[in-house]
C-alpha positions, 0 to 999 in steps of 0.5 A, a space after each residue: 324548256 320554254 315558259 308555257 312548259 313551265 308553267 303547264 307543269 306548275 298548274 298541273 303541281 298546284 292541281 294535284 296538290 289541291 286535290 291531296 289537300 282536299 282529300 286530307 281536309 275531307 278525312 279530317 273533317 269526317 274525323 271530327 264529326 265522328 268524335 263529336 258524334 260519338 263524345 254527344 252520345 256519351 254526354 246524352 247516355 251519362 245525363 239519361 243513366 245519371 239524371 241532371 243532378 241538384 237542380 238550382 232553386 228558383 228566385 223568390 222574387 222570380 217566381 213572385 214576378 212569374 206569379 203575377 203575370 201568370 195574374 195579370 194574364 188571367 184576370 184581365 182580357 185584352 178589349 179590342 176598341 174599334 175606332 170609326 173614320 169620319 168623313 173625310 178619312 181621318 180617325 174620329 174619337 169615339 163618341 
């Protein structure tokens, strides 16, 4: 037997062997996504039939922190200042 021979029968092993490894990946992947599949509709279905339970209260000081941006947002509009060029091109300040 002569090298090329050898080596000819070792790329066509690493060929099939990578195939079969392959195939194995694919099946235990799909596997695994089956069961993710199915354990996120049994967490969806149980939060659906169960509700979410005991809600945390908000923070006082949170929610006076949210009160007064909701304020601030409310009460007072954002002017717009148009700013005119001289005449040599740099911003002049309005007058």
């Amino acid at each position: 037997m002569d090298w090329a021979q050898v080596a000819s029968i070792l790329v066509g092993l690493n060929i099939i062997l990578s195939l079969w490894l392959f195939r194995q990946i694919v099946f235990t992947v799909r596997s695994l996504v089956q069961d993710l599949d199915q354990n996120l509709g049994l967490a969806i279905k149980a939060l659906v039939e169960g509700g979410l339970g005991e809600i945390e209260q908000i923070n006082p000081i949170q929610q006076a922190l949210a009160q007064m941006l909701i304020g601030k947002m409310e009460n007072s509009p954002i002017e717009a200042v148009i700013t005119e060029r001289g005449a040599d091109g740099k911003f002049s300040k309005p007058s």
